[in-house]
C-alpha positions in Angstrom: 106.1 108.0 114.9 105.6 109.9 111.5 106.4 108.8 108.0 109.9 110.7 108.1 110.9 109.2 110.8 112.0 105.4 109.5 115.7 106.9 109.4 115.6 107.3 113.3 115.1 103.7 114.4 116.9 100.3 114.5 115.7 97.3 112.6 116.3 93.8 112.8 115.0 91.1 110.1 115.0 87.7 111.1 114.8 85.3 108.4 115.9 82.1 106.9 115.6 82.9 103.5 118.5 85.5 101.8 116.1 86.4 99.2 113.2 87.3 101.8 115.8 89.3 104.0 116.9 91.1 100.7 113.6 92.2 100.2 112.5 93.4 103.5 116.2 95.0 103.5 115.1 96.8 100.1 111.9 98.1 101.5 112.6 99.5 104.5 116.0 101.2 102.6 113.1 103.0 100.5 111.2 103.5 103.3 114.4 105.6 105.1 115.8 103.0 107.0 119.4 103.1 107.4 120.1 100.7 110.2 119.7 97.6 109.2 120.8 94.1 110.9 120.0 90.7 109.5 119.4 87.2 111.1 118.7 83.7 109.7 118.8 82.0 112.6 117.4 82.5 116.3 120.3 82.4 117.5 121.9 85.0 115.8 118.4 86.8 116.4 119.1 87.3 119.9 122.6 87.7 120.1 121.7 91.2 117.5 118.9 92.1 119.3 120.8 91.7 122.4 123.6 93.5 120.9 121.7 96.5 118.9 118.9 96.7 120.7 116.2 97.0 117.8 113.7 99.6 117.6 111.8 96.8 115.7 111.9 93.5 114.6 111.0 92.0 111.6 109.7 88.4 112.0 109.1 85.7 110.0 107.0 82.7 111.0 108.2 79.8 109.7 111.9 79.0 110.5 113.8 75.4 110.4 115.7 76.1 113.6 112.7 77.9 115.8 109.3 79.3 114.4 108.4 82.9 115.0 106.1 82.0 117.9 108.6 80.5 120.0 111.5 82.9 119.3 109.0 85.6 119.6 108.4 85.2 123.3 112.5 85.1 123.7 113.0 88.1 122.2 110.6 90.0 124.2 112.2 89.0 126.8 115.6 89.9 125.8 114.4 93.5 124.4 110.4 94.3 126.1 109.9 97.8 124.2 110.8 96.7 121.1 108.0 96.5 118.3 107.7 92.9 116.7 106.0 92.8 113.7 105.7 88.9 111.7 106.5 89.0 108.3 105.1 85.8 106.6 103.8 83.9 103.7 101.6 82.1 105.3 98.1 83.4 104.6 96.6 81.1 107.2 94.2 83.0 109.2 95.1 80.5 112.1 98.6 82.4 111.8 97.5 85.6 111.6 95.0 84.6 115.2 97.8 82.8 116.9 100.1 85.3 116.4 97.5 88.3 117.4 97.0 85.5 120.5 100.9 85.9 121.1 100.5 89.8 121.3 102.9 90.6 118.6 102.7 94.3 117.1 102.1 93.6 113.8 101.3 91.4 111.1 102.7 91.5 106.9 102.1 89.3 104.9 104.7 88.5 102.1 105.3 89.5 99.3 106.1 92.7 101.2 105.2 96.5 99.4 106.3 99.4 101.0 103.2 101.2 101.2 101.8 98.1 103.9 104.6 97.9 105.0 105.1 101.3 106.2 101.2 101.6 107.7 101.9 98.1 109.6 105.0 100.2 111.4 103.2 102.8 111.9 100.5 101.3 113.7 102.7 98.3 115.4 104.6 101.8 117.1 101.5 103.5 118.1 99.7 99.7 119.6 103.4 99.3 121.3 103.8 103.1 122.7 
């Protein structure tokens, strides 16, 4: 994966919070992304993924209906060779350990910018491949 290559892939954000999903939306628009799906919900989370079949999904950790952990291990298995980055606000390093501990791609912390943002796809696609 290069840096022109954003425009190639599928994307799903899962997140409970509009304004979150807006901005993750926003930054992966600038960063070439054209397919975009959204989720609030785990449930809708896997009925996309199972649907589009996500080049990579954009998690976030904390969730009213399932946290990121738990619908993490779902989704891989509902799609195994997509990348899973989390997406959070949490700045806990327990967070950052138990989701490293959970094998998950990548790791952003909120607010997101599109330079991390980018790097963090980049290397969740080259840990994953």
């Amino acid at each position: 994966m290069t840096e022109t290559d954003f425009k190639k892939y599928n994307y799903l954000v899962i997140d409970d919070d509009d304004f979150s999903q807006e901005v993750v939306g926003s930054v992966l628009t600038r960063l070439g992304a054209s397919k975009i799906f959204f989720a609030g919900d785990g449930e809708a989370a896997k009925r996309l993924a199972q649907r589009h079949r996500p080049d990579f999904i954009l998690l976030d950790l904390y969730m009213p209906d399932i946290d990121g952990w738990a619908l993490l291990g779902q989704l891989r298995r509902l799609v195994p060779q997509t990348v899973i980055v989390m997406v959070t606000g949490s700045h806990q390093p327990s967070d950052f350990n138990k989701s490293m501990d959970q094998n998950v791609d990548g790791f952003c912390l909120k607010p997101v910018m599109p330079d991390i943002m980018r790097k963090t796809l980049i290397k969740a696609w080259q840990r994953r491949h």
